[in-house]
Backbone as CSV, one residue per row, in Angstrom:
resi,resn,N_x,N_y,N_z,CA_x,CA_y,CA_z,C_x,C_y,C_z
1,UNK,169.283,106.273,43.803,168.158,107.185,43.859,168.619,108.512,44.464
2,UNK,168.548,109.520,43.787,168.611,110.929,44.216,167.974,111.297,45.581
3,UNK,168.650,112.113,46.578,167.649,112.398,47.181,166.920,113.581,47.077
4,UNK,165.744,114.100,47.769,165.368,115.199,47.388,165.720,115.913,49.057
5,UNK,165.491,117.446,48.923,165.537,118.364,49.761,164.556,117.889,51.109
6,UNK,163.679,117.322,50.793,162.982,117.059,52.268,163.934,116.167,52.703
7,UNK,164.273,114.969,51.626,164.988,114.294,52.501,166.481,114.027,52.851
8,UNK,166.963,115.166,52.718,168.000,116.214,53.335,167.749,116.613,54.496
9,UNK,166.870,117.419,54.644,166.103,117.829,55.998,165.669,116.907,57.108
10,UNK,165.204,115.712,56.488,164.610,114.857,57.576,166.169,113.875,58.040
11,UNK,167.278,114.244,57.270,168.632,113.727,57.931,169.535,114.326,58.380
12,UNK,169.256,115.896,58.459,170.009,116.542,59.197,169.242,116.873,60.729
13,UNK,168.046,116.934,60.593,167.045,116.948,61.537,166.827,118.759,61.841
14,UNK,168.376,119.678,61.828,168.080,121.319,61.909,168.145,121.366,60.778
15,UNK,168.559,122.361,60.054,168.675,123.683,58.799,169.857,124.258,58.962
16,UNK,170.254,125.072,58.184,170.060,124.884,56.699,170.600,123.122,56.294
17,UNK,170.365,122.921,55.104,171.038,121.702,54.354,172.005,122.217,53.458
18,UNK,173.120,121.551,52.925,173.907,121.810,51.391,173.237,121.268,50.543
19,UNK,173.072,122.029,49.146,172.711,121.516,48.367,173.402,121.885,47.214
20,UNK,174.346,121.061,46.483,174.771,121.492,45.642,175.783,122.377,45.648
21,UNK,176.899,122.758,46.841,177.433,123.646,47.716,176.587,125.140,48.410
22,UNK,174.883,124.863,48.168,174.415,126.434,48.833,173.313,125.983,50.097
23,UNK,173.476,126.479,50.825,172.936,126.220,52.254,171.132,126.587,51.947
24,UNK,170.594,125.664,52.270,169.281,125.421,51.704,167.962,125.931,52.767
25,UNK,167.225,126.657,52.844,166.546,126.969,54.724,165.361,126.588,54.509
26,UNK,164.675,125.691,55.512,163.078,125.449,55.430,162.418,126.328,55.668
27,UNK,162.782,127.398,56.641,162.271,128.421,57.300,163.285,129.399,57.846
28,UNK,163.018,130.617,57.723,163.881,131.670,58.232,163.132,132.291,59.270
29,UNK,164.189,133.049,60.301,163.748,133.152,61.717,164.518,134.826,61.818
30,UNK,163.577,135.811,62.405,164.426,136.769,62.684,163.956,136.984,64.524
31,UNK,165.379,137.468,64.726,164.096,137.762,66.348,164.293,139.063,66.652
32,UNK,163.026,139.448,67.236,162.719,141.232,67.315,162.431,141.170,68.928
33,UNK,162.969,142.659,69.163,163.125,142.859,70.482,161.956,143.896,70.960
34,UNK,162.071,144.965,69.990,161.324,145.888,69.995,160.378,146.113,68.728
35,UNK,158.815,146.978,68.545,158.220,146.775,67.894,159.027,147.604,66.514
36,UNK,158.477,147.277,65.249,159.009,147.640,63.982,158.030,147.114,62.578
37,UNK,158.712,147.355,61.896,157.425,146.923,60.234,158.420,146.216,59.358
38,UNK,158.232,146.043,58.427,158.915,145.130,57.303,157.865,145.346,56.148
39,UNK,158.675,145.372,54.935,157.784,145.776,53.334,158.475,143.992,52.560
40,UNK,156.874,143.502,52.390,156.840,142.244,51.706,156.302,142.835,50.150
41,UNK,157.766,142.517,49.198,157.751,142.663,47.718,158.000,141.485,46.938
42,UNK,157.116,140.890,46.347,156.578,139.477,45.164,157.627,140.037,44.228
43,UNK,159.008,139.426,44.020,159.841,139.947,42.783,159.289,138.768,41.847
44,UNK,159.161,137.530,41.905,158.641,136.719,40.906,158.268,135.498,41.352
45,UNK,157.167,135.077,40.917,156.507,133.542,41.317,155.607,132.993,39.892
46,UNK,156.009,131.580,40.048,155.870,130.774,39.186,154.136,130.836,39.337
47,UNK,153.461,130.595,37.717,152.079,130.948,37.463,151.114,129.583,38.548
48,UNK,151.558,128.547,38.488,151.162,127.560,39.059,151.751,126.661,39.923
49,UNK,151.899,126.248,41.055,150.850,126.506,41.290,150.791,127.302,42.038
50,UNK,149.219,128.152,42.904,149.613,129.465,43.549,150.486,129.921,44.633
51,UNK,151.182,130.596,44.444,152.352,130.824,44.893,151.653,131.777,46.655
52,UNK,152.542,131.486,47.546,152.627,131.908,49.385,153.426,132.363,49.657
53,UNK,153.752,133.223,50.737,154.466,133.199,51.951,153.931,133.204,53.318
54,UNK,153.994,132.330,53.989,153.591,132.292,55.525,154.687,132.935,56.039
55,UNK,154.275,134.198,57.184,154.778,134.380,58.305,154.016,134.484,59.733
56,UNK,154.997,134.132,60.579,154.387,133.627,61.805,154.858,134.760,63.116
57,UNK,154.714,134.774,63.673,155.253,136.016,65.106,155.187,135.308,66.169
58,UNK,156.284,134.568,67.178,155.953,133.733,68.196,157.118,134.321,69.881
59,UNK,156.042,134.443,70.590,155.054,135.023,70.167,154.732,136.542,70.218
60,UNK,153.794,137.318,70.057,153.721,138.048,69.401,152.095,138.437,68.823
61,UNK,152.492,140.039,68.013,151.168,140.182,66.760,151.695,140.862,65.464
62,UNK,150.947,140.459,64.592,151.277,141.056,63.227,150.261,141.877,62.786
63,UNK,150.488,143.363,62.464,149.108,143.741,61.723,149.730,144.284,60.010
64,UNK,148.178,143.983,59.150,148.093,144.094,58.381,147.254,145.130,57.992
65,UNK,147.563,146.573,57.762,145.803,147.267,57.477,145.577,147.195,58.583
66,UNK,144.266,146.908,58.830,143.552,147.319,60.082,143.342,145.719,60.722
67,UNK,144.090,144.761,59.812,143.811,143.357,60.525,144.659,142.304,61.633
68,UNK,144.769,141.535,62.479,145.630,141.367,63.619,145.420,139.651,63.503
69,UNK,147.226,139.527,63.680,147.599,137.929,63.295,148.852,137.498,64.267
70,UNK,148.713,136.227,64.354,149.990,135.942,64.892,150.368,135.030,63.793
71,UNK,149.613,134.793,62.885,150.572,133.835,61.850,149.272,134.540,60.296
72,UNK,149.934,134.474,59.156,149.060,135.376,58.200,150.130,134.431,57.077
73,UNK,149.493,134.265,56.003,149.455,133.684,54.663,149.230,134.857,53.597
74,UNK,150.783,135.245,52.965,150.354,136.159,51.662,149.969,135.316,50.453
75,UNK,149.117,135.339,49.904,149.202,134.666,48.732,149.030,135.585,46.968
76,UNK,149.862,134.622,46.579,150.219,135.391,45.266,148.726,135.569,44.575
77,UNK,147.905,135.231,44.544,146.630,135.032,43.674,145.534,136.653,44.268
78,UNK,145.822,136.895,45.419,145.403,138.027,46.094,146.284,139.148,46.387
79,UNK,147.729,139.089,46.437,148.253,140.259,46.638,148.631,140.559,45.404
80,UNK,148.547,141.944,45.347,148.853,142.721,43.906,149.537,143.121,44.121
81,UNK,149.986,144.273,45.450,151.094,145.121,45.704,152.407,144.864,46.586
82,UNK,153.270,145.620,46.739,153.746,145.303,47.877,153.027,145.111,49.584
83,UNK,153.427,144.676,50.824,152.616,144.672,51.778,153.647,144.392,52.794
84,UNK,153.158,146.099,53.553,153.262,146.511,55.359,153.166,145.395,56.209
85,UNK,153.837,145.205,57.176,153.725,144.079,57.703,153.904,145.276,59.077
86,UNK,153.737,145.516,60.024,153.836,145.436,61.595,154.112,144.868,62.595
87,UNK,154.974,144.586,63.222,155.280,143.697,64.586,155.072,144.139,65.696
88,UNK,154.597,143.647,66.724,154.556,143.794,68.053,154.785,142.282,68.912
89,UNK,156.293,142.245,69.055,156.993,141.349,70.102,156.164,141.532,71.522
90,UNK,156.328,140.292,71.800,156.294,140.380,73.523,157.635,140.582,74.221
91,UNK,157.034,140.989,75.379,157.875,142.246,76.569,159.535,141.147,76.593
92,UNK,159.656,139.910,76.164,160.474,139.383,76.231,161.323,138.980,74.472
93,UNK,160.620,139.643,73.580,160.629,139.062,72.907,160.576,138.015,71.631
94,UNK,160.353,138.291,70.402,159.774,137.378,69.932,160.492,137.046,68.363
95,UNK,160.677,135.582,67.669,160.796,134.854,66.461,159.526,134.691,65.574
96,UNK,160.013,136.178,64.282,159.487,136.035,63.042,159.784,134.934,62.434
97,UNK,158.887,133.940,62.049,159.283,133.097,61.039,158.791,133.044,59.421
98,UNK,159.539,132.938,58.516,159.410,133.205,56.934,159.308,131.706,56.268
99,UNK,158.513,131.363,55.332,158.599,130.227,55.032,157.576,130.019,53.520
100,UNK,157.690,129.259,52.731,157.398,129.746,51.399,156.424,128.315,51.149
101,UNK,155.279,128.437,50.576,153.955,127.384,50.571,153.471,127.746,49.092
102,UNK,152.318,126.699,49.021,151.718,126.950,47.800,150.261,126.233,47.964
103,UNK,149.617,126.306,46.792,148.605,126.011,47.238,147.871,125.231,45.640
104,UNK,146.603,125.203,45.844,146.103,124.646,44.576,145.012,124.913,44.897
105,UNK,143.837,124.405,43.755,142.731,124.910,43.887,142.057,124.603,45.135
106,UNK,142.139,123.601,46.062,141.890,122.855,47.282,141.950,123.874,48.410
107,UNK,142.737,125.648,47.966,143.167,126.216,49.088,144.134,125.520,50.004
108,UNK,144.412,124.708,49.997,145.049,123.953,51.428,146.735,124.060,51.209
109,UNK,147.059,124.485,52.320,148.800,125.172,51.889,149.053,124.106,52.003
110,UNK,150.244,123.832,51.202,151.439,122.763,51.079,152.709,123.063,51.636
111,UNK,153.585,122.593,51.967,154.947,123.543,52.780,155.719,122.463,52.794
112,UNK,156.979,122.299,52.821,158.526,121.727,53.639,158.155,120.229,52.978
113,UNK,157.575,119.994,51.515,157.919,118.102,51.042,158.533,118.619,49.597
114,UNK,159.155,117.197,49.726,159.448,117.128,47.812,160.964,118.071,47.908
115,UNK,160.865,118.846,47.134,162.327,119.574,46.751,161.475,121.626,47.468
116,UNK,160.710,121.143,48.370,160.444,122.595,48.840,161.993,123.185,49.731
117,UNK,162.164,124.022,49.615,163.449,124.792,50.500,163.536,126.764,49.535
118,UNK,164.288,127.076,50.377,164.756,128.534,50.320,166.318,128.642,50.342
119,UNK,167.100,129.666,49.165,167.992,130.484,49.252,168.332,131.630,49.628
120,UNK,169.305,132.209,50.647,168.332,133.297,51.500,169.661,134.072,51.329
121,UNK,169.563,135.604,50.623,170.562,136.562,49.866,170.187,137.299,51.076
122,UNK,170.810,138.028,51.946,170.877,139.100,52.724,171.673,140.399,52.063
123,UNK,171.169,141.306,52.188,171.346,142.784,51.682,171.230,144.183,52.605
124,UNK,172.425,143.855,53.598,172.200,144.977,54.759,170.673,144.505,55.371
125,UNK,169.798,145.165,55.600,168.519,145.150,56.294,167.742,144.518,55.610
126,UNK,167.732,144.291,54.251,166.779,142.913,53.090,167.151,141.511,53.275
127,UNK,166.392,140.682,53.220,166.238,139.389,53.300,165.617,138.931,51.890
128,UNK,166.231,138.319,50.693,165.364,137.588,49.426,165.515,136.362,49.407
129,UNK,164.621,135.810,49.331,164.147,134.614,49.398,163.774,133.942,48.241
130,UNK,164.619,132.805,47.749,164.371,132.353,46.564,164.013,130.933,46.658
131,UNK,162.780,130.739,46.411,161.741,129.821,47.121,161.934,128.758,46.029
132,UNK,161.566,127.673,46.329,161.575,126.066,45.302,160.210,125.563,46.071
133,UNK,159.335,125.585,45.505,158.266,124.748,45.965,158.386,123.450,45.466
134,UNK,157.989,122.670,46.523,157.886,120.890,46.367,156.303,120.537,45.308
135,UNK,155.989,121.363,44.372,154.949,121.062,42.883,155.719,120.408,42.144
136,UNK,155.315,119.012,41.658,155.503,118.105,40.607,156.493,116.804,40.988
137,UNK,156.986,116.333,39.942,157.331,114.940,40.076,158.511,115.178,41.727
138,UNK,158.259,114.257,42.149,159.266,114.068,43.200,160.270,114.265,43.221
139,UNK,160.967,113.600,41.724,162.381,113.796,42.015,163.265,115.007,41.076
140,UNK,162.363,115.640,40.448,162.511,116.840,39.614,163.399,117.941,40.809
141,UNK,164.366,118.984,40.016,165.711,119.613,40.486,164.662,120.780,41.173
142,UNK,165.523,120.673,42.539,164.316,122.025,42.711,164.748,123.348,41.972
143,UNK,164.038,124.281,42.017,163.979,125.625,41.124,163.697,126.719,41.898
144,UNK,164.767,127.495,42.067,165.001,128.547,43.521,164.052,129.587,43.011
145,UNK,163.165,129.834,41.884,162.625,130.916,41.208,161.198,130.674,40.931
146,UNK,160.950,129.315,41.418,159.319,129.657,42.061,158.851,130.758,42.572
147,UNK,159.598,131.165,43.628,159.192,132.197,44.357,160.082,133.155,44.803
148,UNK,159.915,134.376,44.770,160.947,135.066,44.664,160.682,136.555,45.572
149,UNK,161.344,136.542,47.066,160.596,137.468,47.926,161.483,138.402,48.422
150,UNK,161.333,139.589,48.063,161.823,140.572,49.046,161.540,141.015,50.729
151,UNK,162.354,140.985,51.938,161.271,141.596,52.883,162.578,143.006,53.281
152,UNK,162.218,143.517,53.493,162.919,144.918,53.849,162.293,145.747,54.998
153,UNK,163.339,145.096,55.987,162.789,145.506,57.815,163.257,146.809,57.728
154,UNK,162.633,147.907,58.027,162.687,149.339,57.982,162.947,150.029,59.623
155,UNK,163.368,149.153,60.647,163.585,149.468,61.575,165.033,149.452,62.207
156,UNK,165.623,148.483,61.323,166.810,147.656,61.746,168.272,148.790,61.590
């Protein structure tokens, strides 16, 4: 029996995993010292099911527009454009975390089962993220082009 990517993860117990010789991430972590922004760009996501990105600020705040988060859900079904992100670390400190979900009509995010994981291309100050959501048969190959994310920290 094949295994899948979760259960890779649940036997290494940290991150990344190999898969196939490419280092596989459940979640990506940046840590910010001082405050700064980041531009979240949707290069491509699979039609179904609806395609996410959770990021988290710990701890920390994130603003969006005029709105204030310590953890915020983009979802593909509502964002049209690219999207401003804002940070404000605490005085010590704080871990952005990136991590790629999905959802269904239920609303209810799904995250880290099945063949879910990330390929993570760094580009000077860009981070792309080539997401495999854990949608469909269990033991199906994951597919790094579910989701497909640019973030480009403009401070760094």
């Amino acid at each position: 029996m094949r295994k899948t990517l979760d259960d890779l993860f649940e036997e290494a117990r940290i991150g990344p995993v190999e898969y196939k010789g490419f280092a596989v991430h459940r979640i990506v972590t940046r840590k910010v010292y001082k405050p700064g922004q980041f531009i979240i760009r949707f290069l491509k996501a699979a039609p179904y099911p609806i395609q996410g990105l959770r990021i988290n600020i710990e701890p920390g705040k994130l603003f969006i527009e005029d709105d204030v988060y310590t953890r915020v859900l983009l979802r593909l079904d509502i964002i049209t454009d690219d999207v401003l992100v804002r940070y404000q670390p605490s005085s010590k400190g704080s871990e952005i975390v990136f991590y790629n979900g999905w959802m269904y009509e239920n609303e209810v995010l799904h995250a880290w089962f099945n063949n879910s994981g990330m390929l993570v291309e760094e580009q000077g100050n860009k981070l792309i993220l080539h997401c495999s959501d854990g949608y469909g048969d269990y033991y199906r190959e994951p597919s790094f082009d579910d989701l497909i994310v640019e973030i480009d920290f403009l401070n760094d």
